[in-house]
HTML snippet that shows the backbone in 3Dmol.js (N, CA, C, O; Angstrom):
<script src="https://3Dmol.org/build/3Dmol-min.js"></script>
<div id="view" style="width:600px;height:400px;position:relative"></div>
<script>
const pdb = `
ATOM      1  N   UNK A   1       4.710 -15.410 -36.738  1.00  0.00           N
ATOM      2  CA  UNK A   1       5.231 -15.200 -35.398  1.00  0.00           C
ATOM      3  C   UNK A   1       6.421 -14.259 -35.484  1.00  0.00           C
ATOM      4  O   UNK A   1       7.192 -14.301 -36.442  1.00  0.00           O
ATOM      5  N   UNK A   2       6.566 -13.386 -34.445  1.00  0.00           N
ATOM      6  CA  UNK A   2       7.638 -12.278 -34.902  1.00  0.00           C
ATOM      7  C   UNK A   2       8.431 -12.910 -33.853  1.00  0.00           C
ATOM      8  O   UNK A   2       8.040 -13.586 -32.902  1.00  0.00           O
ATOM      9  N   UNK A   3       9.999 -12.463 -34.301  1.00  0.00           N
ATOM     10  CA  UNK A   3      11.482 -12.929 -34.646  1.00  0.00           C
ATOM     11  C   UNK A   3      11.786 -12.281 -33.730  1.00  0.00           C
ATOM     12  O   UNK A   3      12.580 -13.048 -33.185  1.00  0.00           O
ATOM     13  N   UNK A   4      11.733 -10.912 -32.776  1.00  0.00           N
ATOM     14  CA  UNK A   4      12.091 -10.783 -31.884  1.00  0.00           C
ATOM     15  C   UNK A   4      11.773 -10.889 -30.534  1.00  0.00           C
ATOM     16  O   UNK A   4      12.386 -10.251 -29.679  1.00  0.00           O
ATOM     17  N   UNK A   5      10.430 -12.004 -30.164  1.00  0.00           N
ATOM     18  CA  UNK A   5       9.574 -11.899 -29.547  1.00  0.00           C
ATOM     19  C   UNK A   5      10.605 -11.778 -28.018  1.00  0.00           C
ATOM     20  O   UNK A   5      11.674 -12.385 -28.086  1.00  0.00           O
ATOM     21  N   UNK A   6      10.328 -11.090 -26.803  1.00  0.00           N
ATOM     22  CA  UNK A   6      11.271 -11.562 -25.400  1.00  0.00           C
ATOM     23  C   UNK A   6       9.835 -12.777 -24.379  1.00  0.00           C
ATOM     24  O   UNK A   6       8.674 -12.868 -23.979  1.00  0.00           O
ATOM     25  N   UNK A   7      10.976 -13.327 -24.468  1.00  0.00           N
ATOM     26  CA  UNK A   7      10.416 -14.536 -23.534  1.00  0.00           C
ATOM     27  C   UNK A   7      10.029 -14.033 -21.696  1.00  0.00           C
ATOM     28  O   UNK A   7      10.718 -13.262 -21.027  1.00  0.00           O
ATOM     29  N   UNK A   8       9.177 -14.507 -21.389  1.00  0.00           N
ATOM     30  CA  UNK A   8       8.894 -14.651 -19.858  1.00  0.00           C
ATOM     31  C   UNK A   8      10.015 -15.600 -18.889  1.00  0.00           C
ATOM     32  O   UNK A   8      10.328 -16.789 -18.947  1.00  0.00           O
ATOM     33  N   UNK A   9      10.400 -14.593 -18.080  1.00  0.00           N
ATOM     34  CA  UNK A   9      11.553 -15.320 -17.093  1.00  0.00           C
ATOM     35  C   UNK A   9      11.311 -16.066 -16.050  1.00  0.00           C
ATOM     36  O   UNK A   9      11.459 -15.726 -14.876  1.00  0.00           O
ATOM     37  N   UNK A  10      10.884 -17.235 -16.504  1.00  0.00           N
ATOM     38  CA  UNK A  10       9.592 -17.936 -15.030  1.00  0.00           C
ATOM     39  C   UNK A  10      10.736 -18.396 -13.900  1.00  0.00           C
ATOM     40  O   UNK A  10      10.537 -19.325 -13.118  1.00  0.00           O
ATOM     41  N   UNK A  11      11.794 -17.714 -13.929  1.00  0.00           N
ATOM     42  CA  UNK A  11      13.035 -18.726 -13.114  1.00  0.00           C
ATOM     43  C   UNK A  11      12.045 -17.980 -11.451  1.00  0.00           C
ATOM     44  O   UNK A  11      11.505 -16.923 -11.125  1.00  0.00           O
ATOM     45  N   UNK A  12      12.342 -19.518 -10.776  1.00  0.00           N
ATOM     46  CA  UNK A  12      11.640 -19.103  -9.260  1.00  0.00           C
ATOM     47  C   UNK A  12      12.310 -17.512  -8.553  1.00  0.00           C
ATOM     48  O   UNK A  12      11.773 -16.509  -8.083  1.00  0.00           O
ATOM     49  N   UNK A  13      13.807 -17.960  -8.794  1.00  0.00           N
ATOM     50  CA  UNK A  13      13.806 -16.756  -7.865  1.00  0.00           C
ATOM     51  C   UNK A  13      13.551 -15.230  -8.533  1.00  0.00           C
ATOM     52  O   UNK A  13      13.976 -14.168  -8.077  1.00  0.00           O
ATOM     53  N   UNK A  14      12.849 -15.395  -9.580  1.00  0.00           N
ATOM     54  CA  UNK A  14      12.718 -14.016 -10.410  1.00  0.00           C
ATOM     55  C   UNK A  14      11.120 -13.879 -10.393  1.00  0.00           C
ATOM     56  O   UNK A  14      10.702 -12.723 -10.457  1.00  0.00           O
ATOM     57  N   UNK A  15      10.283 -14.790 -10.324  1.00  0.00           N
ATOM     58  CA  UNK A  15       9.128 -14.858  -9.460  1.00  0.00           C
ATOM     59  C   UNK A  15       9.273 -14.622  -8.311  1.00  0.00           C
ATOM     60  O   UNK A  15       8.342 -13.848  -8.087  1.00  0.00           O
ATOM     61  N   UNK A  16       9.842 -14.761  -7.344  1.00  0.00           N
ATOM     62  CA  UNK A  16       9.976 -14.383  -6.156  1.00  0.00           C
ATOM     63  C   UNK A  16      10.172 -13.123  -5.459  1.00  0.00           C
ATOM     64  O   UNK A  16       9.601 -12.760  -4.431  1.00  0.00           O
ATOM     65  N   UNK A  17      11.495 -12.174  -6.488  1.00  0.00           N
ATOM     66  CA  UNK A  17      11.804 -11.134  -6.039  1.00  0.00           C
ATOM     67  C   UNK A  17      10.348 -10.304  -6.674  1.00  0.00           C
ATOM     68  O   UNK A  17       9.945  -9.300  -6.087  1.00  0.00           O
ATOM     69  N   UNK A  18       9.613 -10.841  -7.933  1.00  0.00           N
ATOM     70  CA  UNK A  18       8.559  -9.777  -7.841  1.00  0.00           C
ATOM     71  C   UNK A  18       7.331 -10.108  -6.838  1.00  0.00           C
ATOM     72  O   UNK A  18       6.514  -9.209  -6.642  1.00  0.00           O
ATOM     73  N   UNK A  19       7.208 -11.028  -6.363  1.00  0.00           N
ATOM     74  CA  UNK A  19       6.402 -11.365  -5.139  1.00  0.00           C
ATOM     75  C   UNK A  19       7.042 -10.722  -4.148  1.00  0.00           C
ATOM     76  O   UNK A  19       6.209 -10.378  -3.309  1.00  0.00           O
ATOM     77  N   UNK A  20       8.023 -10.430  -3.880  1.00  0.00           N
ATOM     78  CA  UNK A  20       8.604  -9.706  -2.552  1.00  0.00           C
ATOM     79  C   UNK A  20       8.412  -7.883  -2.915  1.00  0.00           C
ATOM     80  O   UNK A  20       8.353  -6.887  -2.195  1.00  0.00           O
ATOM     81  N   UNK A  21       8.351  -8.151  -4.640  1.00  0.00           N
ATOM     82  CA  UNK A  21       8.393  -6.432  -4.222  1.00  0.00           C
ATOM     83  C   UNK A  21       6.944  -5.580  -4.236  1.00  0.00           C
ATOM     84  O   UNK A  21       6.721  -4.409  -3.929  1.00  0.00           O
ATOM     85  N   UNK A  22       6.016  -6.681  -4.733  1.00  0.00           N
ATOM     86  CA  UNK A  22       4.552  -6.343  -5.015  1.00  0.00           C
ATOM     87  C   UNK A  22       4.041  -6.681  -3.033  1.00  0.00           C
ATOM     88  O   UNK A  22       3.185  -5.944  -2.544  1.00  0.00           O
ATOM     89  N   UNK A  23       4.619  -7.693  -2.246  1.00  0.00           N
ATOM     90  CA  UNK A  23       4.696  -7.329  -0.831  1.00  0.00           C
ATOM     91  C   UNK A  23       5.010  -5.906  -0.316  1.00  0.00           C
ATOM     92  O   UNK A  23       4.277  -5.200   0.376  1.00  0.00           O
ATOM     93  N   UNK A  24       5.946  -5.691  -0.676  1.00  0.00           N
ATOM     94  CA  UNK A  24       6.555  -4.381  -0.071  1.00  0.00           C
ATOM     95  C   UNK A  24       5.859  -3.547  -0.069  1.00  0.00           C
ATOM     96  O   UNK A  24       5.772  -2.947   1.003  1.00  0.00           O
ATOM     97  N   UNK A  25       4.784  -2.935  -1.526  1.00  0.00           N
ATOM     98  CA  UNK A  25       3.895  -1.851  -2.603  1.00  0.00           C
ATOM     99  C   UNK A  25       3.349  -2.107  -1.816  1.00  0.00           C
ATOM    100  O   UNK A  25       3.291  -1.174  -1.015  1.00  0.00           O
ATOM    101  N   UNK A  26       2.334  -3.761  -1.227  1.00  0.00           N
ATOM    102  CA  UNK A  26       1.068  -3.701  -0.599  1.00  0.00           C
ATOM    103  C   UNK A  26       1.023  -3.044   0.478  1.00  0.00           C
ATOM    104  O   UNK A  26       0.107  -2.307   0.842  1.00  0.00           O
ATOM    105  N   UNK A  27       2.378  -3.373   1.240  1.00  0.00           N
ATOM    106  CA  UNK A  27       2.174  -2.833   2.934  1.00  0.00           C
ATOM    107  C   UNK A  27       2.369  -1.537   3.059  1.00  0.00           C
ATOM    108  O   UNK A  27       1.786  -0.828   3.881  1.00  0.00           O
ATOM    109  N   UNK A  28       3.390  -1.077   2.064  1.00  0.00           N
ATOM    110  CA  UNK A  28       3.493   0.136   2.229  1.00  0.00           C
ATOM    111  C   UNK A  28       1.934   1.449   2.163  1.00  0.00           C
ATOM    112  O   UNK A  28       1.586   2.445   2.797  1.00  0.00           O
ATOM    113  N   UNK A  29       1.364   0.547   0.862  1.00  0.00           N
ATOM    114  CA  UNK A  29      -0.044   1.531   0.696  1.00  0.00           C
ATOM    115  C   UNK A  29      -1.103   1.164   1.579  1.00  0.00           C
ATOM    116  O   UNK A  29      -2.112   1.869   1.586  1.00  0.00           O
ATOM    117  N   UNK A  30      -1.005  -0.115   2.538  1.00  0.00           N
ATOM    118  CA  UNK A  30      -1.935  -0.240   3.792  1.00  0.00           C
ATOM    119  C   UNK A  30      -1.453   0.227   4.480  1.00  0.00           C
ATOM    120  O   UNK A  30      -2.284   0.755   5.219  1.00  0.00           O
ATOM    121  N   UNK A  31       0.096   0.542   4.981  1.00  0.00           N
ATOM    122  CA  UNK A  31       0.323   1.436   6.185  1.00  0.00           C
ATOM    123  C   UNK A  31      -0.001   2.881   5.831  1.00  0.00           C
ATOM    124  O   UNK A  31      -0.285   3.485   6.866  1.00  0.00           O
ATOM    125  N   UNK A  32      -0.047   3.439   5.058  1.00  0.00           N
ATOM    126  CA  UNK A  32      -0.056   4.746   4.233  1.00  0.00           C
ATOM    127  C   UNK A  32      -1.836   5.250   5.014  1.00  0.00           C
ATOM    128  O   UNK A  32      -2.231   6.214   5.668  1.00  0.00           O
ATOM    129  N   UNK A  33      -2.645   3.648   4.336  1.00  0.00           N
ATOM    130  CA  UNK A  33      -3.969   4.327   4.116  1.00  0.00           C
ATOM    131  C   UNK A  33      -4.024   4.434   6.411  1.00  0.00           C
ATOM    132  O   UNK A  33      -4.252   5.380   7.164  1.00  0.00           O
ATOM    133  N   UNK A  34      -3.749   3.232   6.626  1.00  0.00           N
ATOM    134  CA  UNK A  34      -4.391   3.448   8.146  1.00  0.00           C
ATOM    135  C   UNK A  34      -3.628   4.649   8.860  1.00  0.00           C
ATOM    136  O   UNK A  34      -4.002   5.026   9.970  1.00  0.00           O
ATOM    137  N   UNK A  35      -2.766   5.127   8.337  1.00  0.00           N
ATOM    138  CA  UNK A  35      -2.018   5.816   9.228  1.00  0.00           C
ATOM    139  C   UNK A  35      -3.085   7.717   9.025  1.00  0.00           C
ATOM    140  O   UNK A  35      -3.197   8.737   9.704  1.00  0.00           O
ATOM    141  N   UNK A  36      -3.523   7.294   7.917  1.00  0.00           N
ATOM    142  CA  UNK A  36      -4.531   8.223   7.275  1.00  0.00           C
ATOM    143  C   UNK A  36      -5.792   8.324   7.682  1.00  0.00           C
ATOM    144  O   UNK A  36      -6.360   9.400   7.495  1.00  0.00           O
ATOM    145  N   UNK A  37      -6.534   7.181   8.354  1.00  0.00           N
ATOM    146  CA  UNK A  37      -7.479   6.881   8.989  1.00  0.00           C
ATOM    147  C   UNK A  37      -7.505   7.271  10.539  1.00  0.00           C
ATOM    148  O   UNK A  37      -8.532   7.470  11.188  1.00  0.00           O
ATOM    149  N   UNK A  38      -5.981   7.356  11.094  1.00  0.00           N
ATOM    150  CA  UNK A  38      -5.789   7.507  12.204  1.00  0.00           C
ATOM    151  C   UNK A  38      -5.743   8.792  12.367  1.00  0.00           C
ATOM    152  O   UNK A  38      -6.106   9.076  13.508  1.00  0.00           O
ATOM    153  N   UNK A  39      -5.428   9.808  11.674  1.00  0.00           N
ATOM    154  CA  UNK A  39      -5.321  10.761  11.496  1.00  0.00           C
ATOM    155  C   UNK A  39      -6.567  11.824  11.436  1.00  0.00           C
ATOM    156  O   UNK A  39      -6.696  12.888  12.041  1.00  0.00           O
ATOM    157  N   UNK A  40      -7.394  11.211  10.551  1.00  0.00           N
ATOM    158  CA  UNK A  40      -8.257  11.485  10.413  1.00  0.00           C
ATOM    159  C   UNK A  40      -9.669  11.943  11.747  1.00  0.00           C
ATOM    160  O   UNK A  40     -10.422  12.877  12.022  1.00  0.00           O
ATOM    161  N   UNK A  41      -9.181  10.023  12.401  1.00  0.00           N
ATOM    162  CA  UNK A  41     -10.014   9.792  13.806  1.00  0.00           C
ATOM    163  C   UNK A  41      -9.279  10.488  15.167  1.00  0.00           C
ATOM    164  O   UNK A  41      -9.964  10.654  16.177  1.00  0.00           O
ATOM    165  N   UNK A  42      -7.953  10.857  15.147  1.00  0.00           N
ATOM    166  CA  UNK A  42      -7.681  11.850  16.141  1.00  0.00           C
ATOM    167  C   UNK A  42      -8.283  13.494  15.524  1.00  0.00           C
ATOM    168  O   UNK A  42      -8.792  14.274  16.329  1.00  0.00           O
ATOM    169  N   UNK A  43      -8.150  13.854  14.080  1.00  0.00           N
ATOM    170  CA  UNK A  43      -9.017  15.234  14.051  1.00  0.00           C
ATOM    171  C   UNK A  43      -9.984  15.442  14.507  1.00  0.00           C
ATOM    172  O   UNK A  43     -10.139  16.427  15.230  1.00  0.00           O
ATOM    173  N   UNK A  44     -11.362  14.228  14.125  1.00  0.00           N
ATOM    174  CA  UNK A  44     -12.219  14.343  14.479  1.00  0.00           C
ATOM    175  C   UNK A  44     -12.700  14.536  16.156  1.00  0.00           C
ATOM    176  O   UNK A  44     -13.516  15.230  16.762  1.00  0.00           O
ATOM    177  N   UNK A  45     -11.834  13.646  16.446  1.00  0.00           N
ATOM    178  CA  UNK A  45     -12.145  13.388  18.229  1.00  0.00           C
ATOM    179  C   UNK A  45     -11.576  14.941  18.688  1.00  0.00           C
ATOM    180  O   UNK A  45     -12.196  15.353  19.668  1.00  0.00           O
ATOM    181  N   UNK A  46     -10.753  15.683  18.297  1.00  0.00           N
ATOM    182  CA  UNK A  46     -10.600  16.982  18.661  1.00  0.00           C
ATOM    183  C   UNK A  46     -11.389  17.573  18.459  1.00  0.00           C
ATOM    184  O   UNK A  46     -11.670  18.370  19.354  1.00  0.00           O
ATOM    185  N   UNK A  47     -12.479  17.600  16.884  1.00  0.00           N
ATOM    186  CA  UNK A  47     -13.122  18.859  16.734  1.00  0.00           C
ATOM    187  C   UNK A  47     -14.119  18.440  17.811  1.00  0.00           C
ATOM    188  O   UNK A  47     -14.579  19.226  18.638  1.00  0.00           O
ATOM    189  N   UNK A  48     -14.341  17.479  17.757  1.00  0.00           N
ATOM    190  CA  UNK A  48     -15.622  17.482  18.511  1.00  0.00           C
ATOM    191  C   UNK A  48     -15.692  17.545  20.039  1.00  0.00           C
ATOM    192  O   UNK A  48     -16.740  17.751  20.652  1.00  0.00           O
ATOM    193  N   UNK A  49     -14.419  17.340  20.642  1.00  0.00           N
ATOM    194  CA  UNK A  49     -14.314  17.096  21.727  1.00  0.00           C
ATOM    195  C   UNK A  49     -13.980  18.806  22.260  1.00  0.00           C
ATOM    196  O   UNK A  49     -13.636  19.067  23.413  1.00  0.00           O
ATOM    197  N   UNK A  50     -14.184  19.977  21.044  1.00  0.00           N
ATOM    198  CA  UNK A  50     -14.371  21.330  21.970  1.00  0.00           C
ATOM    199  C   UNK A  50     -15.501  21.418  22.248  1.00  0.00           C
ATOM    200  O   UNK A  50     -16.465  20.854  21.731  1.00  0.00           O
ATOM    201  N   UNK A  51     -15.437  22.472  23.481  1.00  0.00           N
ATOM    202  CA  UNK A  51     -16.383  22.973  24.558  1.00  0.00           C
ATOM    203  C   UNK A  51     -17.753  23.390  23.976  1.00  0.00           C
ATOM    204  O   UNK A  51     -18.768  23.577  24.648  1.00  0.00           O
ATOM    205  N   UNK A  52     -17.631  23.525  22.480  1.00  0.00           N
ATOM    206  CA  UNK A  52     -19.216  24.064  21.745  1.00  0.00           C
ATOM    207  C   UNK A  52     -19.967  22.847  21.626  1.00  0.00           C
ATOM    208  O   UNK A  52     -21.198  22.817  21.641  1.00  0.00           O
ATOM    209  N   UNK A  53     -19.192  21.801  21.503  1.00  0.00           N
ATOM    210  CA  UNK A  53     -19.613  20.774  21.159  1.00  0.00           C
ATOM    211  C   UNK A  53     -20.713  19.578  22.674  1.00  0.00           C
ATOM    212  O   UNK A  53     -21.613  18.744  22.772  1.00  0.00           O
ATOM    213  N   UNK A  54     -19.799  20.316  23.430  1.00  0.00           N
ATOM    214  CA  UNK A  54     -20.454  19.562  24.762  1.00  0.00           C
ATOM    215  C   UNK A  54     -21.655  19.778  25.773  1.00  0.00           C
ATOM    216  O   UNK A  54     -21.847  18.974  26.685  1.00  0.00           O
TER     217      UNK A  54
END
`;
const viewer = $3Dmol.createViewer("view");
viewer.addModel(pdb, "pdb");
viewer.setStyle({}, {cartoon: {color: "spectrum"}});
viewer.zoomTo();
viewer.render();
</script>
């Protein structure tokens, strides 16, 4: 067994702050993706919504 091994910090509130910051990562990359989706669905509704199209 090696001599300098570093131990796991199971203290709650050190579980916690990485549960709060792996929260943060999630919402941030779901607001990211829909805001991308939205984007996407107003281009489309423009291209299509010119006069060649109708």
């Amino acid at each position: 067994m090696a001599q300098n091994m570093v131990r796991d910090d199971d203290r709650l509130s050190r579980l916690w702050s990485l549960c709060h910051e792996h929260h943060n990562v999630k919402t941030q990359v779901e607001s990211t993706r829909g805001k991308r989706r939205a984007a996407e669905r107003r281009r489309d509704e423009a291209f299509y919504n010119h006069p060649a199209f109708k």
